[in-house]
C-alpha positions in Angstrom: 2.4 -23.7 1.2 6.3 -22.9 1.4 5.7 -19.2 2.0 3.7 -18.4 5.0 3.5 -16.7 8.9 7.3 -17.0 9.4 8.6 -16.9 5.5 7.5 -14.4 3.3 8.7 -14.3 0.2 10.6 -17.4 -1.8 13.1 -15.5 -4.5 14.7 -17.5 -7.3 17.5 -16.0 -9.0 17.7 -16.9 -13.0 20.9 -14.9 -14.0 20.9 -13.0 -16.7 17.0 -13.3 -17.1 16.3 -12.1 -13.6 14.6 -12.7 -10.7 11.0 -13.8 -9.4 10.4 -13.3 -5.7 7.2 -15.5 -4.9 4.9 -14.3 -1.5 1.4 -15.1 0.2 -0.6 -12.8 -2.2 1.7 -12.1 -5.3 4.6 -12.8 -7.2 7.3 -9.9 -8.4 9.0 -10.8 -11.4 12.6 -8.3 -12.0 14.4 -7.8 -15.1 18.7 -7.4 -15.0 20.1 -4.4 -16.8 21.6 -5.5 -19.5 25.3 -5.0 -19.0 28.1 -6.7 -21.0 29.5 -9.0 -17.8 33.2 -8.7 -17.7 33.1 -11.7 -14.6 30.1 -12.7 -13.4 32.2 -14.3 -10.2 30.4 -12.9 -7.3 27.5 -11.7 -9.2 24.8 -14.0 -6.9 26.7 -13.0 -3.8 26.3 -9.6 -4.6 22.4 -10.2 -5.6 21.9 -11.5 -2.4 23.6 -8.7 -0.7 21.3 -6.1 -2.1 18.5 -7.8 -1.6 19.1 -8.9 2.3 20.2 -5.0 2.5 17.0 -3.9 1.4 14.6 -5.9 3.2 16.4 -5.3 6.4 16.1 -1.9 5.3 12.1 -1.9 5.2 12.0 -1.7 1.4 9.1 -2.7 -0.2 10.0 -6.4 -2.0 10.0 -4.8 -5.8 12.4 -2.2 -4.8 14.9 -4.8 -2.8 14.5 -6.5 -6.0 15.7 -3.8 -8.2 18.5 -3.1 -5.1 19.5 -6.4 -6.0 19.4 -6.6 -9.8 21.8 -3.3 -10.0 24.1 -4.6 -7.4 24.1 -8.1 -8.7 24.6 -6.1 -12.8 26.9 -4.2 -11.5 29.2 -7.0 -9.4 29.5 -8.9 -13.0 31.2 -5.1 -14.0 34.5 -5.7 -12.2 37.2 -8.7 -12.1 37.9 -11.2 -9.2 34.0 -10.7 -7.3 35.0 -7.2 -6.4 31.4 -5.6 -5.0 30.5 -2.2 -6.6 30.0 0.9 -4.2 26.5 1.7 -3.5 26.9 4.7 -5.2 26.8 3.0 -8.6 23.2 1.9 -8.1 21.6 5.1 -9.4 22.4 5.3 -12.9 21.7 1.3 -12.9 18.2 1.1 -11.2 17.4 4.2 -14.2 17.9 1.2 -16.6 16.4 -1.4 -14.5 13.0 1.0 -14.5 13.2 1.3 -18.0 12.8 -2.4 -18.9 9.9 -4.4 -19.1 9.6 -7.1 -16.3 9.1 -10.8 -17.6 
């Protein structure tokens, strides 16, 4: 098995469709808000970010995943891969709980 004692989750990232993070005894599956992207430069990077930042942070893997989506949403909201202050998450992560995971 790829996950295991020393990895626990496996996330793919599938843009604008979201993301699946695959562990030992489930699989979370996250939407993206949808957000008309002005550049979606950086918008991985800043997935990536969000989701590091939030398992570090003890979050729970469906919340670092919906850290991640509004961050990542959010990144594709500015020009030249300019990350978004956390302080934008909130009224993102509203619309993230509002849509149906795939």
């Amino acid at each position: 098995a790829v996950v295991g004692a020393r990895l626990a989750w496996v996330v793919l990232t599938h843009g604008a469709e979201g993301a699946v993070a695959y562990g030992v005894e489930e699989t979370a599956r996250f939407p993206v808000p949808r957000l008309a992207p002005v550049d979606a430069t950086g918008a991985g990077d800043a997935f990536a970010a969000g989701l590091i930042h939030g398992l570090l942070s003890g979050l729970a893997i469906r919340r670092s995943l919906e850290m991640a989506s509004a961050w990542g949403a959010l990144a594709t909201q500015r020009l030249q891969s300019v990350p978004p202050p956390w302080t934008e998450l909130a009224a993102v992560n509203d619309t993230i709980r509002d849509a149906e995971p795939w």
